[in-house]
C-alpha positions as CSV (number, residue, x, y, z in Angstrom):
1,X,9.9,-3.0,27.6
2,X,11.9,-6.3,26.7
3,X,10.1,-7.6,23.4
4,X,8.5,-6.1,20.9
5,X,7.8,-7.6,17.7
6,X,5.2,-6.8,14.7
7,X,4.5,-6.3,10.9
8,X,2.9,-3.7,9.5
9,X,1.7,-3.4,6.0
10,X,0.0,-0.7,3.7
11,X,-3.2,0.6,5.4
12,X,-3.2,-1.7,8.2
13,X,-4.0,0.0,11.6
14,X,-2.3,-1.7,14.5
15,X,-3.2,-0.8,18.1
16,X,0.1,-1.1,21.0
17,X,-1.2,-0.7,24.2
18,X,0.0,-0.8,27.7
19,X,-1.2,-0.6,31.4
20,X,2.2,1.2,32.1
21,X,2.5,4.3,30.5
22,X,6.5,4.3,30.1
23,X,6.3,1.1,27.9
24,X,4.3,3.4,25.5
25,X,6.5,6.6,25.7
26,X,9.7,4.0,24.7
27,X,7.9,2.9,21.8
28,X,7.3,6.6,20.9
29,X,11.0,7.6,21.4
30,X,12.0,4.7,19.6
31,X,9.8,5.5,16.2
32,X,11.1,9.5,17.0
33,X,15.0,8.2,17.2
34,X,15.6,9.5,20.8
35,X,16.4,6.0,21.8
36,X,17.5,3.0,20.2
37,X,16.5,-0.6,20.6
38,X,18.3,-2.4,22.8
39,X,18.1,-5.5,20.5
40,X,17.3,-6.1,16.9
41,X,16.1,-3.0,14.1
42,X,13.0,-1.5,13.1
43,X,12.9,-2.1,8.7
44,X,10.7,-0.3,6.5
45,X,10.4,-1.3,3.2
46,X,13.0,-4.3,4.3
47,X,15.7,-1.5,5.3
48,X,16.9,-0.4,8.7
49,X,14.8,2.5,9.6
50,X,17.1,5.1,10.5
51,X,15.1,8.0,12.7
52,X,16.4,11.6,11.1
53,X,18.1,14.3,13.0
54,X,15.7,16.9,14.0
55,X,16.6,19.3,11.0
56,X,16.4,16.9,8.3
57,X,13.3,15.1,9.6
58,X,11.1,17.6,7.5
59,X,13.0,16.9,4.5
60,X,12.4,13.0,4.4
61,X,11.0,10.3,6.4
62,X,9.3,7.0,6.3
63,X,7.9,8.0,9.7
64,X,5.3,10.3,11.4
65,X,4.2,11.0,14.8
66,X,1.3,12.9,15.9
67,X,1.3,14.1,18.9
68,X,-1.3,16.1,21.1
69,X,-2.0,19.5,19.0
70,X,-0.6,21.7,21.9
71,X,2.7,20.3,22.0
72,X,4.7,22.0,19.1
73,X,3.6,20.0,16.2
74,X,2.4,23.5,15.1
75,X,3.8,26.8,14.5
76,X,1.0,29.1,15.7
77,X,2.2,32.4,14.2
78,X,1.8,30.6,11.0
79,X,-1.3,30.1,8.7
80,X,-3.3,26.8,8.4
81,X,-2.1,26.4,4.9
82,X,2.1,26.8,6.1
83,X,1.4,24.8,9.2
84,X,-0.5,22.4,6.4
85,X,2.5,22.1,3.7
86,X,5.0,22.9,5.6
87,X,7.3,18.9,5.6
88,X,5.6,19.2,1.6
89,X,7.1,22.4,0.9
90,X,10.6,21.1,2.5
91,X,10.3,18.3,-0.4
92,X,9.7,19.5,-3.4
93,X,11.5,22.3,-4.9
94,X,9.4,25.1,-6.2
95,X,6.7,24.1,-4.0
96,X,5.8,27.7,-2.7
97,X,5.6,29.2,-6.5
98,X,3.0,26.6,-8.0
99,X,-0.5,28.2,-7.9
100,X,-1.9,25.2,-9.4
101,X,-1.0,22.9,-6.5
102,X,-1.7,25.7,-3.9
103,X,-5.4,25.6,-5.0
104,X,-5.5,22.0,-5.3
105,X,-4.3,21.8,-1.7
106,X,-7.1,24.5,-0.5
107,X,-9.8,22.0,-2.5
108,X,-7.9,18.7,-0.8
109,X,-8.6,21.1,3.0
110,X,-12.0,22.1,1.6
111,X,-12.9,18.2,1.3
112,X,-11.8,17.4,4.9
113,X,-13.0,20.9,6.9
114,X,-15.9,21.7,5.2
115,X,-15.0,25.2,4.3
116,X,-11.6,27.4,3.5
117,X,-9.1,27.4,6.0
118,X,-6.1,28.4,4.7
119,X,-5.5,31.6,5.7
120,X,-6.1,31.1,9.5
121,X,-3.5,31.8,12.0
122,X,-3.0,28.4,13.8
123,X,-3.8,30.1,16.7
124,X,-7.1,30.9,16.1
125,X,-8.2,27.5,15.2
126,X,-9.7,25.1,17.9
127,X,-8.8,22.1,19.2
128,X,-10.4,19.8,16.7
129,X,-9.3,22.4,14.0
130,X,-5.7,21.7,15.5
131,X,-6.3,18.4,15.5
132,X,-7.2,17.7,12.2
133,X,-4.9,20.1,10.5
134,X,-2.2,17.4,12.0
135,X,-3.2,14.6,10.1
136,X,-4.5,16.3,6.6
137,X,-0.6,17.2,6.9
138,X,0.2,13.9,7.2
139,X,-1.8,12.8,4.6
140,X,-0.8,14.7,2.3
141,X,2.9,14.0,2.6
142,X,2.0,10.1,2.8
143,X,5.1,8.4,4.9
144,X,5.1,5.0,4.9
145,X,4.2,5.0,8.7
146,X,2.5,7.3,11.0
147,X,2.3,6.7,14.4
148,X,-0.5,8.3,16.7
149,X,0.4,8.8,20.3
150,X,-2.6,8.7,22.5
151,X,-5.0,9.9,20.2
152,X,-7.8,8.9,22.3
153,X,-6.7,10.7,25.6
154,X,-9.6,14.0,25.0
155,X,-12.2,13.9,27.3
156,X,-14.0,15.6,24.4
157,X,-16.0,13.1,22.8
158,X,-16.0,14.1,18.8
159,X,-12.3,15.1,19.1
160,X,-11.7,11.2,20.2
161,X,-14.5,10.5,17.1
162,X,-12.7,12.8,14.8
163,X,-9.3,11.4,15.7
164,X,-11.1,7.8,14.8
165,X,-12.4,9.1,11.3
166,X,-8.6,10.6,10.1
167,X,-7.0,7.4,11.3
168,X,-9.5,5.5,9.2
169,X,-8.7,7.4,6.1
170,X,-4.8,7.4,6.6
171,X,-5.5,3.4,6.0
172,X,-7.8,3.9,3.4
173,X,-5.1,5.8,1.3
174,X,-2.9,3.4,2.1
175,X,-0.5,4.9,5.5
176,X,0.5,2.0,7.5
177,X,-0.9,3.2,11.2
178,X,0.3,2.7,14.8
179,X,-1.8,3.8,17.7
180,X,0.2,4.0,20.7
181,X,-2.4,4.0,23.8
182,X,-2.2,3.9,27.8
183,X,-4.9,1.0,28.3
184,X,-7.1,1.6,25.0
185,X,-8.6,-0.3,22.6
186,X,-8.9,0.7,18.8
């Protein structure tokens, strides 16, 4: 990849996509900090965006990526709830303790999967369960960006759909959205 060059603002939804598959991977190691542009910055907020190490990137960040479900964006031995708050929890200090906000959360999950979830393993929940439970996390810590790495790839028709809807709502509440797809259109 030689050139790259975009703006992004609150709830815009901006597709990148390539007929060579490596062009998108770069893009996605550039927003995850595993590689570094070979010319100019990438600003959010008019700052140089500076990718976290991987033990503080809980903590804070300005960007997300989500990822296929399956590859360790969740920690299966956990519940839905931990897997859900888990970069939340990182952030705010007495997070765990606050009973209020725990049952707030379980009505904001309620909203989006129709009934409760919390207390399922990760491991027991399906695909689109997965799926889901990766941007309501998202959502509810609100970076400024996330990026979605080939969110359409399923052959599974309402996972594809589903992916669509929580992309649709991240804009809505106002998360700046890059779709990174191998010959795709949003």
């Amino acid at each position: 990849m030689d050139y790259l060059d975009f703006s992004l603002h609150a709830g815009e939804i901006i597709t990148i996509s390539s007929d060579r598959f490596q062009v998108i991977r770069e893009v996605e190691q550039l927003f995850k900090g595993e590689i570094v542009p070979r010319k100019g910055e990438i600003y959010v907020h008019q700052k140089p965006y500076r990718p976290r190490k991987k033990h503080q990137i809980l903590k804070r960040f300005s960007i997300a990526v989500i990822e296929n479900p399956m590859k360790d964006q969740l920690l299966l031995n956990l519940n839905f709830y931990d897997n859900l708050c888990i970069s939340r929890g990182l952030q705010m200090r007495g997070f765990w303790y606050d009973r209020s906000l725990k049952n707030s959360i379980r009505d904001y999950v309620n909203q989006y999967m129709g009934e409760d979830f919390t207390d399922r393993k990760a491991a027991e929940l399906t695909m689109a369960e997965k799926q889901r439970l990766l941007y309501l996390r998202w959502m509810l810590c609100s970076p400024d960006v996330v990026v979605c790495v080939e969110p359409f790839k399923s052959v599974d028709k309402y996972l594809e759909e589903d992916a669509v809807d929580m992309i649709l709502e991240m804009a809505r509440k106002g998360i700046a959205v890059i779709v990174l797809t191998h010959n795709a259109e949003f």
